[in-house]
N, C-alpha and C positions, 0 to 999 in steps of 0.2 A: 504494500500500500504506500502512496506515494505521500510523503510530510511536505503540508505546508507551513511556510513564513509565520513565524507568530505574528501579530498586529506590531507590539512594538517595535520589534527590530526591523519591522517595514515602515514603520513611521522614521527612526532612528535612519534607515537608507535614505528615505526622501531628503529628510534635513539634511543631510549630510551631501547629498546633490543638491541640492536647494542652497546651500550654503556656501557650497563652491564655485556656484555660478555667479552666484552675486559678487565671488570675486574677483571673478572673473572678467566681469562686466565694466565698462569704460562708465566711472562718473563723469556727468555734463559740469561744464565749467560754472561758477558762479553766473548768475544773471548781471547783466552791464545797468544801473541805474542814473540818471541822468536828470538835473533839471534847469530846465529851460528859462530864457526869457527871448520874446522876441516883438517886433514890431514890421506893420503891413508894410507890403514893399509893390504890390502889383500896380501901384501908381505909377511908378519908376519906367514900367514901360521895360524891364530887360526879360530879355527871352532869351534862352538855351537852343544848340544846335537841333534841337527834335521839336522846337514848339511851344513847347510848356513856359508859362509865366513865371516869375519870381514872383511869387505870393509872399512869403515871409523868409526873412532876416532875422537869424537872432543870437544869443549869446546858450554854449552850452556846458555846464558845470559836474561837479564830482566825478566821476569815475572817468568820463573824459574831457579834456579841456580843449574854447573851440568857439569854431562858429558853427551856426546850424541854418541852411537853405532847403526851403520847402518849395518848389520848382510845378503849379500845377497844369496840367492836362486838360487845356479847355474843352475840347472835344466832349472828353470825360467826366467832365466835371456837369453837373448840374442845382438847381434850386429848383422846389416845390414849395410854395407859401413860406413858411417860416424855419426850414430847414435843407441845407446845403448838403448837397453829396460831392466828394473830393476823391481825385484819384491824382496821385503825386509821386514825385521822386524825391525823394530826401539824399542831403550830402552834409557830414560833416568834415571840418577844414578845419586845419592843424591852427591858422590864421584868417583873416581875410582875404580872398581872394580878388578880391575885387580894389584892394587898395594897391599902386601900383609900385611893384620891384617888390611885391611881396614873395615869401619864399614859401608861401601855401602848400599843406599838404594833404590831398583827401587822404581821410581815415578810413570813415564808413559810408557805406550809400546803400541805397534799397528803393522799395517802390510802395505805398502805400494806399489805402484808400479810407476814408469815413464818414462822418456826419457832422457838422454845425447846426445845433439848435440857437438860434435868435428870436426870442419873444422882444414882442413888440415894447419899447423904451425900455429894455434891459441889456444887459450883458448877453453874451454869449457861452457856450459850452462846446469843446469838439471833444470828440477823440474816433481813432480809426489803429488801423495795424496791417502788419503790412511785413514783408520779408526785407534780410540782410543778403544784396546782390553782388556786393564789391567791398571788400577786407583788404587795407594796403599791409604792409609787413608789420607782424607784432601784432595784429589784429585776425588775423587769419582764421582763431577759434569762435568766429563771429560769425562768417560765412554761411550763409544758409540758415540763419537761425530763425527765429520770429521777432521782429519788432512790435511793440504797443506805444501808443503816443494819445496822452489827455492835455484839455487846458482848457485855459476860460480864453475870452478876447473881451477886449471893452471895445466900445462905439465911439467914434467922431460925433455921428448921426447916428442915435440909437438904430441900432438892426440894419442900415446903411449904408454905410461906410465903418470899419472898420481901422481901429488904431492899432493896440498892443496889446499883447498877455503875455499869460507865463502861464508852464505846464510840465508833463513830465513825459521824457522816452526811456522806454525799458527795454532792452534785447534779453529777451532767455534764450 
């Protein structure tokens, strides 16, 4: 007659495979946390090689230091009543690029998309997410990850025109 396994020492195999996998296993790097400040720039009129607007300029802090360009997709972009839909290309730069005999360096870039809610004589709220497309050196464990991106914006002309905010990017 043929002996089977007792229960424990089948439970005792599992963990013991169970446990060796996990150490097997590649831990994900810390997530990249980030917070912003920035101010509307689509009045400016600069556009990018593919189209897209200079929506916002801004300054970007803790884990990396920088500036931060929100580049959007008119095409793609749209409004329905009181809330905007955004499809974008984000670039963070080691400096300004845009100031001249700078020695700017992209860090990170990705492509984005979300929402602005704008009630009428308020503030606003966005946020959207979106993937990590370009890691320059040092940065490379960024590649392909997920971005998240929130913030408020305040009004020139409530719900209208558009001034400045501040908000935050996350990559995990």
């Amino acid at each position: 007659m043929k002996r089977l396994m007792s229960i424990p020492l089948t439970l005792a195999l599992i963990l013991a495979l169970v446990s060796a996998g996990m150490t097997q296993a590649e831990k994900p790097a810390p997530s990249l946390a980030c917070a912003i400040t920035y101010d509307f720039a689509a009045h400016l009129g600069i556009f990018d090689d593919e189209g897209r607007l200079l929506a916002w300029d801004g300054e970007i802090h803790v884990d990396i230091e920088g500036v931060i360009l929100w580049w959007f997709d008119l095409a793609g972009s749209w409004t329905s009543g009181q809330v905007s839909h955004y499809v974008a290309r984000w670039e963070i730069w080691s400096d300004d690029p845009f100031v001249e005999n700078s020695e700017a360096v992209l860090l990170l870039a990705g492509h984005s998309a979300g929402t602005t809610a704008k009630p009428p004589g308020k503030d606003g709220i966005w946020r959207g997410n979106g993937i990590v497309t370009y890691a320059s050196d040092g940065f490379q464990d960024w590649a392909g990850r997920q971005e998240y991106e929130a913030g408020s914006v305040t009004w020139v002309i409530p719900g209208l025109l558009p001034l400045d905010g501040e908000g935050t990017l996350r990559i995990n």
